[in-house]
C-alpha positions, 0 to 999 in steps of 0.5 A: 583630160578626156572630160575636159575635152568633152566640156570644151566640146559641149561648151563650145556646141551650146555656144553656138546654139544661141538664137537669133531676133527675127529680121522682122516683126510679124505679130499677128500677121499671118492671122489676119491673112489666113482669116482675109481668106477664110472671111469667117471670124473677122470683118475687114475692120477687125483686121484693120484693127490688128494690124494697125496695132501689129505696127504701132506695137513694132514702132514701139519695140523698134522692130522692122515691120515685115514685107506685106503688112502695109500692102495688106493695110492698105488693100483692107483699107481700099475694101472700106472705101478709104483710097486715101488711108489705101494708098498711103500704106501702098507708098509706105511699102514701097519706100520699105521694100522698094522690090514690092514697087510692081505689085504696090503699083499692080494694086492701085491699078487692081483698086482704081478699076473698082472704083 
């Protein structure tokens, strides 16, 4: 009785040991935030480049893009002198995460200043 007690008891604890998806997908996200930063080892367009695959490979996998990333794209793509590409991953951010609408709205103010 003792042991069948106990596999219950394991049964039941490895059970709920089971993990769960990621609410969002972050791909390479982080890494291109830590070298926008560090502005050692990738050039703004590299980081464009990684990015732009990070959100073509979530589509693809029909996972949700994490919060920042089209901010992110949309502020690299101000440094290279493309407002337009800029400002249409600054709408995409705040029609996904509408809270982000002060900051997104922060940017353009922050990028029309240098132009």
């Amino acid at each position: 009785m003792k042991k069948i007690l106990f596999v219950l008891a394991v049964t039941a604890v490895l059970a709920g040991c089971k993990t769960k998806e990621p609410l969002y997908y972050h791909g390479q996200y982080n890494a291109v935030v830590y070298n926008y930063f560090k502005s050692d080892d990738m050039t703004v367009s590299e980081q464009v480049e990684v990015l732009e695959e990070l959100i073509n490979t979530a589509k693809a996998k029909n996972k949700n893009i994490a919060p920042g990333v089209h901010a992110h794209l949309g502020m690299l793509y101000f440094e290279l002198g493309n407002a337009n590409l800029g400002l249409e991953h600054f709408n995409i951010e705040t029609e996904l995460f509408p809270e982000s609408k002060q900051y997104i709205d922060f940017l353009v103010n922050s990028a029309k200043g240098k132009s």
